[in-house]
C-alpha positions as CSV (number, residue, x, y, z in Angstrom):
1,X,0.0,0.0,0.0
2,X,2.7,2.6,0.9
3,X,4.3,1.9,-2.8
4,X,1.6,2.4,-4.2
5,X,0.9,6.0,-2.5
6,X,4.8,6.2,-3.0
7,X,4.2,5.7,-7.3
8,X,0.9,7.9,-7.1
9,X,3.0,10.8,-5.7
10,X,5.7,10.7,-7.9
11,X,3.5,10.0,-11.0
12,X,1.5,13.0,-10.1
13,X,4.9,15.3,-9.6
14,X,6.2,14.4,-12.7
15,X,3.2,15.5,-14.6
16,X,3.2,18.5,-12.5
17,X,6.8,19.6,-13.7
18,X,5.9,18.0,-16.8
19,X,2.7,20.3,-17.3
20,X,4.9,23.4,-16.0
21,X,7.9,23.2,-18.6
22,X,5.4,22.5,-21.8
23,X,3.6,26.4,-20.6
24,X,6.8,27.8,-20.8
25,X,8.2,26.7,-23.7
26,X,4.7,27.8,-25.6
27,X,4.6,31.2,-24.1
28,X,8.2,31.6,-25.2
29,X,7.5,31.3,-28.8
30,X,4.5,34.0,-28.4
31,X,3.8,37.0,-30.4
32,X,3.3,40.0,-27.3
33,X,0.3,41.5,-27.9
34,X,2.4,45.1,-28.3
35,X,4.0,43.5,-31.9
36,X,2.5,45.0,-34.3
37,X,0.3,43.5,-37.5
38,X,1.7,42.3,-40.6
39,X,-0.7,42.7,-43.2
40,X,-1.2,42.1,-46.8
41,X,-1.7,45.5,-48.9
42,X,-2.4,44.0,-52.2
43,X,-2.1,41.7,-55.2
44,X,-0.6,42.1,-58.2
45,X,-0.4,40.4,-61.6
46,X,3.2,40.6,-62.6
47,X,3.2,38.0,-65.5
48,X,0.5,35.9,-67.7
49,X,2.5,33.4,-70.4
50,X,1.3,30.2,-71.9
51,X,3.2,27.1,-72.5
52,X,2.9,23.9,-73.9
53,X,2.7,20.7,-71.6
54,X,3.6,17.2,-72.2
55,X,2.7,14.1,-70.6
56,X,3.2,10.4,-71.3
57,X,0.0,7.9,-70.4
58,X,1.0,4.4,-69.1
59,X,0.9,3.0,-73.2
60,X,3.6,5.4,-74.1
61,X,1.1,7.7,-75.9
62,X,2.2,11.7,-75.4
63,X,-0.5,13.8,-74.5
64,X,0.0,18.2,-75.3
65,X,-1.9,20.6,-73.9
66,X,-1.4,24.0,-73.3
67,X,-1.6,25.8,-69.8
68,X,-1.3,29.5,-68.3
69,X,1.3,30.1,-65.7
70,X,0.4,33.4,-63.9
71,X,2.9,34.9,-61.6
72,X,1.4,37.3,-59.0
73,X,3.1,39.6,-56.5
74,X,1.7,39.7,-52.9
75,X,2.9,43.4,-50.9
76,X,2.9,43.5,-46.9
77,X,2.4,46.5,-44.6
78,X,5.7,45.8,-43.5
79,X,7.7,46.5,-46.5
80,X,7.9,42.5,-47.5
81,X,6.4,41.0,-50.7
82,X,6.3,37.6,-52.3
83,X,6.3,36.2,-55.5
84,X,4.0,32.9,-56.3
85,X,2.7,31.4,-59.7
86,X,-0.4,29.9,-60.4
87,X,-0.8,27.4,-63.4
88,X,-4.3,27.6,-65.1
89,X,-5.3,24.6,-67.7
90,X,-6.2,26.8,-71.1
């Protein structure tokens, strides 16, 4: 009986620390609520070009088609942008 109390108590502290260290950790890797907001200002087209795509079915057979590759620019209240294409089956 006294192991078992013995087992309980320890069991219990180490989820206690346990619990304790995992808090910490998260609120270490928290944004404070004085950063400020990073937000996006707009979208821009920057490119629209077509090109020609091929691809091989199991029997060997090529397949063409043609798609649209878009590249757009994103801008951010911060000064930051970023580029990213879409492709668009024509």
């Amino acid at each position: 009986m006294k192991s078992l109390i013995l087992i309980t108590l320890i069991a219990t502290a180490l989820l206690t620390l346990g619990s304790s260290n995992v808090a910490a950790a998260s609120s270490d890797t928290e944004v404070p609520y004085f950063a400020p907001k990073v937000f996006k200002v707009k979208t821009a087209e920057i490119e629209r070009c077509q090109m020609q795509k091929l691809v091989m079915k199991s029997n060997g057979e090529a397949i063409r088609f043609w798609v649209t590759v878009v590249t757009f620019k994103d801008v951010f209240s911060d000064g930051s942008n970023r580029i990213w294409k879409r492709t668009i089956r024509a």
